[in-house]
FILUMLO-149446 format. One record per atom (N, C-alpha, C): x, y, z; residue in one letter. Coordinates in steps of 0.05 Angstrom, whole numbers, padded with zeros to 5 digits, always signed. Each point is the difference from the previous one (the first is absolute). Example, Ala and Ser with C-alpha at 12.3 -4.5 7.8 and 13.67 -1.06 7.14 Angstrom:
+00264-00114+00156a/-00018+00024+00000a/+00018+00024+00000a/-00007+00021-00014s/+00016+00024+00001s/-00015+00022+00014s/
***
This chain:
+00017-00024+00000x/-00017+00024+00000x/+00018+00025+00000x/-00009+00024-00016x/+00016+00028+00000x/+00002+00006+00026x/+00005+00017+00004x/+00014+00021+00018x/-00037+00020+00007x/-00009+00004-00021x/-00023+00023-00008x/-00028-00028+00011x/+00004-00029-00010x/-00021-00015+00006x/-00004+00000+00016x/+00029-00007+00020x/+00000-00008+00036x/-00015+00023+00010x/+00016+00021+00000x/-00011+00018+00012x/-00031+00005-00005x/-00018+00005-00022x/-00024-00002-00010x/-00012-00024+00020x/+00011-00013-00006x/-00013-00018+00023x/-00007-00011+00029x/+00022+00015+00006x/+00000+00012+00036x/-00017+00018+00002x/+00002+00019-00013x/-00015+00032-00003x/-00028-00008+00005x/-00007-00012-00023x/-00029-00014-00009x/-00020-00009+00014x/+00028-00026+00017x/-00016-00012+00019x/-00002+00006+00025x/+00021+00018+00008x/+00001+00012+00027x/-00033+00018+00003x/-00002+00006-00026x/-00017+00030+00004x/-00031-00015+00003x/+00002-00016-00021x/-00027-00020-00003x/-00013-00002+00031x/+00022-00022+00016x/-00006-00011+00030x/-00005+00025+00016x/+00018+00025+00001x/-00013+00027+00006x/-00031+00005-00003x/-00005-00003-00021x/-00031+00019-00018x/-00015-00018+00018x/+00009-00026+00010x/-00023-00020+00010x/+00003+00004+00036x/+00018+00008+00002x/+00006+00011+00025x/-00016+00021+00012x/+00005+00025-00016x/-00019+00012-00002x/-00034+00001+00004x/-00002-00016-00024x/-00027-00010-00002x/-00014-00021+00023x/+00019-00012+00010x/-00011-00015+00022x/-00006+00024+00031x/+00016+00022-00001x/+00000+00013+00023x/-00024+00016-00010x/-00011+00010-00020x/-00019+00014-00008x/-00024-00013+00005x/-00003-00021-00005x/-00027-00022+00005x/-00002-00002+00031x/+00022-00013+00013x/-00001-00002+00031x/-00008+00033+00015x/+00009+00022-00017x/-00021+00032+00013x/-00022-00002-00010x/-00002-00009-00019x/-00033+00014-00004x/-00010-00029+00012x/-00002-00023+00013x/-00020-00016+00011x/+00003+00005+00035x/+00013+00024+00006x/+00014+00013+00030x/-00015+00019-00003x/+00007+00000+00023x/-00023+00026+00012x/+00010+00027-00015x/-00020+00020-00011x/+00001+00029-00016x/+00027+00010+00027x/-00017-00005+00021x/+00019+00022+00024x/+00032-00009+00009x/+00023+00009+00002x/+00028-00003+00003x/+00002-00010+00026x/+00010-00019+00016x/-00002+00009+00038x/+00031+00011-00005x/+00000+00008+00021x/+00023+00008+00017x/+00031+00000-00009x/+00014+00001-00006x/+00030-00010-00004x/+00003-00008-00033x/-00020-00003-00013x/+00007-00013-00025x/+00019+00006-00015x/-00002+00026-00004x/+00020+00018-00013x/+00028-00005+00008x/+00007+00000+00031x/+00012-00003+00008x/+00018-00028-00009x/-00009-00013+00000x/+00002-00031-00002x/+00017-00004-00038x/-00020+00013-00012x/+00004-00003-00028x/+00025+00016-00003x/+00005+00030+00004x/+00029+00010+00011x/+00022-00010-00006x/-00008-00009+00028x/+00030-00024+00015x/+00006-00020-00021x/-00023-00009-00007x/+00017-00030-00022x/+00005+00020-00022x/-00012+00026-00014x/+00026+00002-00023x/+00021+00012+00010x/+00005+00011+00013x/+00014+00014+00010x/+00031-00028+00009x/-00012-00022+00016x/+00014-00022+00001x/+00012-00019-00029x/-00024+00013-00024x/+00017-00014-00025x/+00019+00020-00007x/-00013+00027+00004x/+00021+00019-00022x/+00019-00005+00014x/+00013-00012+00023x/+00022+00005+00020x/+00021-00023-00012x/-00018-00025-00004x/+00009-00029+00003x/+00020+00005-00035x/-00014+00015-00021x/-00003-00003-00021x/+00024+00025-00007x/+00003+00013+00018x/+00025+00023+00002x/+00024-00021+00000x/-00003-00015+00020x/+00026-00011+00015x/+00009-00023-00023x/-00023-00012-00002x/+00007-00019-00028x/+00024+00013-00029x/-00014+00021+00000x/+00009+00018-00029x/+00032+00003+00013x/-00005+00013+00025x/+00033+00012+00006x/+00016-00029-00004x/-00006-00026+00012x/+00017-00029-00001x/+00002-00001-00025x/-00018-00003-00027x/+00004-00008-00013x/+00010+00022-00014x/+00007+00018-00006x/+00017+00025-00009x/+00036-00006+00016x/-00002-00003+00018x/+00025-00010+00020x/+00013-00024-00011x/-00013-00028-00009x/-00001-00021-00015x/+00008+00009-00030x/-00014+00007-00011x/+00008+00011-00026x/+00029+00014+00000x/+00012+00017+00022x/+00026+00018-00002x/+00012-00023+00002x/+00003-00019+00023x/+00011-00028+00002x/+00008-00006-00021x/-00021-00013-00015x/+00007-00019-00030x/+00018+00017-00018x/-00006+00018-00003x/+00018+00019-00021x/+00019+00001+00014x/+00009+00011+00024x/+00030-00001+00007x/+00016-00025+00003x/-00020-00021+00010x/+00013-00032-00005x/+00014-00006-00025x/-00020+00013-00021x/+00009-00016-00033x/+00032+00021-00009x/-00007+00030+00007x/+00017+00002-00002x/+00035+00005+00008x/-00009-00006+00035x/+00029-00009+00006x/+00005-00035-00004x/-00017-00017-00018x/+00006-00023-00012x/+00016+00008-00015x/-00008+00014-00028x/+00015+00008-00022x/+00025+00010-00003x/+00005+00011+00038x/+00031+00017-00002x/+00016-00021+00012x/-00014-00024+00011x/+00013-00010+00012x/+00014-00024-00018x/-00019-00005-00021x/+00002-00019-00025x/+00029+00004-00014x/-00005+00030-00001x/+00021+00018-00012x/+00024-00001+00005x/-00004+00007+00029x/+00032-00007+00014x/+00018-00024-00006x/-00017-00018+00002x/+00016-00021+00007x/+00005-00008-00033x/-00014+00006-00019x/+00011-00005-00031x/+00020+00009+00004x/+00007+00027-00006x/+00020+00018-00004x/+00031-00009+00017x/-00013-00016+00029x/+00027-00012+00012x/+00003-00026-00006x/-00009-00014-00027x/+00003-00026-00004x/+00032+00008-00020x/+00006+00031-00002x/+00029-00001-00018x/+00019-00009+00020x/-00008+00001+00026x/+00024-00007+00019x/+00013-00025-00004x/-00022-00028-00006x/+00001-00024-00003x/+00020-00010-00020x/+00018-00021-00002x/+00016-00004-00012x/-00007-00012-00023x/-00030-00003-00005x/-00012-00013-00024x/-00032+00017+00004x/-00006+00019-00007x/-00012+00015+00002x/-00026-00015-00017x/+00003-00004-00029x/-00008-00011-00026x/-00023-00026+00015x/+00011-00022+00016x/-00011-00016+00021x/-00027+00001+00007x/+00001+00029+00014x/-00022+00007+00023x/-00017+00028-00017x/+00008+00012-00017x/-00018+00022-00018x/-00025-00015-00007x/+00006-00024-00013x/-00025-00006-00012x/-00021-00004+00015x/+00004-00008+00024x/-00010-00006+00029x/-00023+00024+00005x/+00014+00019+00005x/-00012+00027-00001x/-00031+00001-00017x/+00021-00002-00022x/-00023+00009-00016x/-00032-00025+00003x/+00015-00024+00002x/-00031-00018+00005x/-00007+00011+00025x/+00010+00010+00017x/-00015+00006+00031x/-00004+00025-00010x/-00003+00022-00012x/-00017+00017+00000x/-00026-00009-00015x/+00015-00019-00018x/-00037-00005-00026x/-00010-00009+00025x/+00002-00014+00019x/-00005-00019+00014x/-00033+00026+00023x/+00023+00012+00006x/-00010+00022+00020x/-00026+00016-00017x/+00004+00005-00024x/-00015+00017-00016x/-00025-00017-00003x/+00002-00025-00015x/-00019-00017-00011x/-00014+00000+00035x/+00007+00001+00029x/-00021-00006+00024x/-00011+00027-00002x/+00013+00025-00003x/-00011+00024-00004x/-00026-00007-00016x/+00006-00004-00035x/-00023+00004-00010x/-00029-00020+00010x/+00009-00021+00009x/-00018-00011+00015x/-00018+00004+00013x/+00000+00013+00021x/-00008+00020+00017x/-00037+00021-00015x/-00017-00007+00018x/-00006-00010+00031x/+00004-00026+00005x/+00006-00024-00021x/+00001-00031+00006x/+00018-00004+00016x/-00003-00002+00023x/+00018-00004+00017x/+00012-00031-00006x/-00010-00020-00014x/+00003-00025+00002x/+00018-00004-00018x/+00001+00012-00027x/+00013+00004-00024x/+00020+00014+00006x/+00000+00024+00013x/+00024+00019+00009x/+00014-00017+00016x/-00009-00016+00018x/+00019-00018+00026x/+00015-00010-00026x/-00011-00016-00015x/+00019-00020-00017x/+00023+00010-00011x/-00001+00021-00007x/+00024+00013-00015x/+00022+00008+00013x/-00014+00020+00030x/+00015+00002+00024x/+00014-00024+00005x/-00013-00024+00006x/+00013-00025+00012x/+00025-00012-00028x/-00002+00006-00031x/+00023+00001-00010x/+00021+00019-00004x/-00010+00020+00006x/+00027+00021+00005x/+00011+00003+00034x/-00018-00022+00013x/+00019-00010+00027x/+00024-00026-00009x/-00010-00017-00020x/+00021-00016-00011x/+00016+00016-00013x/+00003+00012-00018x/+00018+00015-00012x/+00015+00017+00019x/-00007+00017+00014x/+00014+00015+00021x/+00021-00021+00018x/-00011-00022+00004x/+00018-00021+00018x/+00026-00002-00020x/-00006-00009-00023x/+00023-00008-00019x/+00016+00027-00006x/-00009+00028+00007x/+00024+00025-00004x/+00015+00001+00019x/-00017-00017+00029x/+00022+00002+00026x/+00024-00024-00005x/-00007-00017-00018x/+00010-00016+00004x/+00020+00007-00023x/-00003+00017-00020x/+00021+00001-00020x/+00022+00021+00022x/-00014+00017+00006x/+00007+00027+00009x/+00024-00005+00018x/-00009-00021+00022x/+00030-00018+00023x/+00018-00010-00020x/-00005-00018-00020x/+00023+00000-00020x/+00016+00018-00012x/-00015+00016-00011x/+00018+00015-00017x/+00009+00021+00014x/-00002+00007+00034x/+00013+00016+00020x/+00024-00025+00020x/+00001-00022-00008x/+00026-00023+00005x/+00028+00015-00002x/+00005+00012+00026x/+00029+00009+00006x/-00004+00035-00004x/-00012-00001+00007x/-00005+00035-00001x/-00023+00008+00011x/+00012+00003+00025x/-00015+00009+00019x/-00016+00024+00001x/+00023+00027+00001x/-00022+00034+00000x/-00024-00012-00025x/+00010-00009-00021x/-00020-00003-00024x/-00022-00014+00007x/+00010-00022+00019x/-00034-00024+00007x/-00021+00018+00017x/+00017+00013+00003x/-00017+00015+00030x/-00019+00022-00012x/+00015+00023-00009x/-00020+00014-00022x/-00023-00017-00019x/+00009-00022-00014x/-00015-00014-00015x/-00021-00013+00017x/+00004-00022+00017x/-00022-00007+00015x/-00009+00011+00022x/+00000+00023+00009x/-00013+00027+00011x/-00019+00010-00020x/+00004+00006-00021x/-00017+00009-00025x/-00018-00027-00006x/+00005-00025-00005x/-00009-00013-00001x/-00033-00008+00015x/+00012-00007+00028x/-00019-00001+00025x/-00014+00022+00000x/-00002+00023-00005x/-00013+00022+00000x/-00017+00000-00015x/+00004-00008-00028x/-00016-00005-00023x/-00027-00025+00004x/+00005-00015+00019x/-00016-00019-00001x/-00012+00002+00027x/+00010+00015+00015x/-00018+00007+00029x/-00021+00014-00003x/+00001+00034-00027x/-00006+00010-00004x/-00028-00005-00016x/+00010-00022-00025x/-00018-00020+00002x/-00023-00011+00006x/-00001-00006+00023x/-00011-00016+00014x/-00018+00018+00023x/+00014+00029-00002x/-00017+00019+00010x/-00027+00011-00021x/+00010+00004-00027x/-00025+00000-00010x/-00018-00023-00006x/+00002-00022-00004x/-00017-00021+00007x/-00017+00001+00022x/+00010+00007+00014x/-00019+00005+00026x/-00015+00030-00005x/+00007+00013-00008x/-00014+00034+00000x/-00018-00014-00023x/+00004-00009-00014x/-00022-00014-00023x/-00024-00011+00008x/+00008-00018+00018x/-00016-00018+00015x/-00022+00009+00018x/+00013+00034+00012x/-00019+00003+00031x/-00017+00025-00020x/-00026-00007+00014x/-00025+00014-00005x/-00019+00001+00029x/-00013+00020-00015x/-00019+00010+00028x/-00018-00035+00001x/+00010-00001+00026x/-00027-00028+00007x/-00019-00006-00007x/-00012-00024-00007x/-00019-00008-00012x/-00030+00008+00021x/+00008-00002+00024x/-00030+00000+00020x/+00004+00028+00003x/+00026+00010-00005x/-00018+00036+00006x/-00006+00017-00018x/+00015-00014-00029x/-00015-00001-00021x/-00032-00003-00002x/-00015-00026+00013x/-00020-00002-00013x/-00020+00015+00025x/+00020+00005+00032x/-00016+00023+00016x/-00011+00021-00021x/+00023+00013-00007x/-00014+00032-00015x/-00021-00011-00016x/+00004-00024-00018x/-00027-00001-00016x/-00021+00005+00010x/+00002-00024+00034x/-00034+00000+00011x/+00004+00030+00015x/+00012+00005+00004x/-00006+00024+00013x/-00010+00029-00018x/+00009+00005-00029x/-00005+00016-00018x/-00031-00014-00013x/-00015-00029+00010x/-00007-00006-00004x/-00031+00008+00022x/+00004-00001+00026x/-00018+00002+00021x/+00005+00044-00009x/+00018+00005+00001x/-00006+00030-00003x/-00020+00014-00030x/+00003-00021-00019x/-00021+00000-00023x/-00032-00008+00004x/+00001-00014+00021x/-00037-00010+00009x/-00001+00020+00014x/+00018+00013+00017x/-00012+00028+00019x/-00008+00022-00013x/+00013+00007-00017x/+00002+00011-00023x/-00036+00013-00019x/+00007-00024+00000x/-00031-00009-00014x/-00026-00004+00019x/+00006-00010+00017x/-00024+00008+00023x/-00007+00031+00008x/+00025+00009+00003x/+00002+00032+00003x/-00024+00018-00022x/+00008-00012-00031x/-00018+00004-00015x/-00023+00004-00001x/-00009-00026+00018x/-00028+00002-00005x/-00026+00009+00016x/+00018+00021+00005x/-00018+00028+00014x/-00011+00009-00020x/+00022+00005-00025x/-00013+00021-00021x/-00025-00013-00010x/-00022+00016-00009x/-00027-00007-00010x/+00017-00016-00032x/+00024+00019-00022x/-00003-00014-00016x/+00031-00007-00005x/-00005-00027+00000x/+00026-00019+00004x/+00029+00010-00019x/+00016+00012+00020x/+00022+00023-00021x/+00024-00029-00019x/-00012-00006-00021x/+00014-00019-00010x/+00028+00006-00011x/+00001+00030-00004x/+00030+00001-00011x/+00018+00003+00024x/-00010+00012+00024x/+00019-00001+00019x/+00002-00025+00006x/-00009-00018+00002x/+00002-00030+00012x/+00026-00013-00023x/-00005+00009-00028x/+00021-00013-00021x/+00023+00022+00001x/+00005+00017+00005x/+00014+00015+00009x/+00020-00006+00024x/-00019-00011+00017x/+00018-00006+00028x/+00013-00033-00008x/-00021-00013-00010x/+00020-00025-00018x/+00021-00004-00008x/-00001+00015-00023x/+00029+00017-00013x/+00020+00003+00016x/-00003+00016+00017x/+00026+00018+00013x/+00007-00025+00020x/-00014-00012+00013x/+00007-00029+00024x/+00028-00015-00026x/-00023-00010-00016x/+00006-00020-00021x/+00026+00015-00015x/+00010+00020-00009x/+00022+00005-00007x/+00023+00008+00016x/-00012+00001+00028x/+00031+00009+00018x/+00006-00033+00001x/-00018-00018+00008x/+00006-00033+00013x/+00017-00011-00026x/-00007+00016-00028x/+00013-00017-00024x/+00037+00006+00006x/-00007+00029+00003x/+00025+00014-00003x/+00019-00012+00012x/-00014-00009+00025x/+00018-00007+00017x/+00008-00026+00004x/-00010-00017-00018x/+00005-00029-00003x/+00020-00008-00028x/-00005+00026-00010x/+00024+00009-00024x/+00029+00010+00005x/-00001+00016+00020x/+00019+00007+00014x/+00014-00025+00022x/-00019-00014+00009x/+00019-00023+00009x/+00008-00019-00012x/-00007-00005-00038x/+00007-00017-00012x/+00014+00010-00022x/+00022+00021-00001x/+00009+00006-00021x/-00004-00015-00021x/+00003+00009-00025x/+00005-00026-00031x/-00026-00012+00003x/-00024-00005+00019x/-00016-00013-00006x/-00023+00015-00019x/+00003+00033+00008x/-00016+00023-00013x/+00021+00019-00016x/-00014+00024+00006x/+00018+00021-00012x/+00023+00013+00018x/-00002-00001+00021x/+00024-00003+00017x/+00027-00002-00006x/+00019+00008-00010x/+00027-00016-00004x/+00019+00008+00019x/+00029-00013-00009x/+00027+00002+00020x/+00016+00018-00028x/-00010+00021-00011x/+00017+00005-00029x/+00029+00007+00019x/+00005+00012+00007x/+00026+00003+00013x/+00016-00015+00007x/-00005-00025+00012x/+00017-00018+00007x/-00008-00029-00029x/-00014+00006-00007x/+00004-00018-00038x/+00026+00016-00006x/-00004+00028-00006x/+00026+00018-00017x/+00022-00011+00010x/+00012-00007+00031x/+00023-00007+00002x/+00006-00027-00007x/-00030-00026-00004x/+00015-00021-00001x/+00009+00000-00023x/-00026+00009-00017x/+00003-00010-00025x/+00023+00018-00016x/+00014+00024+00018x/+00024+00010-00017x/+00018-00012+00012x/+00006-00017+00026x/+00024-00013+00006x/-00001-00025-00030x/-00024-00014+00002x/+00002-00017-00028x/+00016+00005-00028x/-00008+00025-00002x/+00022+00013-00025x/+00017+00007+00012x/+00010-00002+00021x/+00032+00001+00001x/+00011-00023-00003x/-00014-00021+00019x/+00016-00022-00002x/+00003-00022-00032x/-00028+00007-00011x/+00008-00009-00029x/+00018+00018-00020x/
***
């Protein structure tokens, strides 16, 4: 599915279950009493007031998450870098280059992967084999030259720690149960909503698709924002560095 589908389709359906949200809080007022008691207002308040809060904090994590991933990919790319550039130290340099270059396709192909975390693991998990075999060229061809092993597999270990840091910044997303809290909760503040409504003698239908909308496109936004590459979202900044370390190393 596009980038334009997915999203259309979160949007769509988010707003849909809204309109019925709505609509269910509108039916439950008008079979309630004409008269308000006490506190209602009050009550209805507090829960948006408790989503707009919940739904703040979400946006700031997953904005925080998003700086993550981009600074992950691209202190990958400098770190990729490094350690090419110190494979001239090696006494057979020619050896371990080619190496490089399959562990970047390696790194790139889990990139494009992405949101598949399952597909992306796989690629990751062969540019963990290939990375093993640069350590392993890398101790050889630093055999009797010490200052040189040390710079070299210092750069090395760095490169694959670093690694293994964005794998994980890939991985972490806002929780699945407080994820699907905000739903029911943007969900109980849509029946209040709509109950609220149905004071008016004539049922204000664009404000009700109106308030749909606006629920239904912050919850998309923000499920876009925690899934980079899955929408329109991207990492363009940290792509520019991998994919120009790539043309260096070819």
């Amino acid at each position: 599915m596009t980038p334009l589908g997915l999203i259309l389709t979160v949007l769509l359906g988010t707003a849909a279950v809204l309109v019925l949200c709505i609509e269910l809080g509108h039916r439950i007022g008008k079979r309630g009493s004409h008269e308000e008691p006490p506190g209602i207002s009050t009550v209805d308040a507090a829960v948006f007031a408790l989503v707009g809060f919940l739904l703040s904090f979400a946006f700031s994590g997953a904005q925080t998450r998003l700086e993550t991933r981009r600074n992950a990919l691209v202190q990958e790319a400098n770190a990729i870098g490094t350690a090419y550039l110190r494979t001239d130290l090696l006494s057979e340099p020619g050896a371990v280059q080619p190496l490089y270059r399959e562990f970047l396709e390696a790194r790139i192909a889990g990139q494009q992967a992405l949101p598949d975390l399952t597909a992306a693991g796989k690629e990751w998990e062969r540019s963990g084999l290939i990375g093993r075999q640069i350590w392993e060229e890398s101790v050889l061809g630093t055999s009797g030259k010490e200052a040189d092993r040390r710079l070299v597999l210092d750069s090395v270990n760095q490169m694959l720690d670093q690694c293994t840091v964005r794998e994980v910044a890939a991985r972490t997303h806002l929780p699945m149960p407080i994820l699907g809290l905000l739903g029911i909760l943007t969900a109980i503040a849509a029946v209040l909503a709509g109950r609220a409504m149905a004071q008016a003698k004539n049922p204000p239908t664009f404000h009700r698709l109106i308030l749909a909308a606006v629920f239904a496109l912050v919850l998309t936004a923000l499920v876009d924002l925690e899934h980079p590459r899955a929408g329109f979202i991207r990492l363009e900044s940290g792509d520019t560095a991998i994919y120009g370390l790539q043309k260096l190393i070819r």
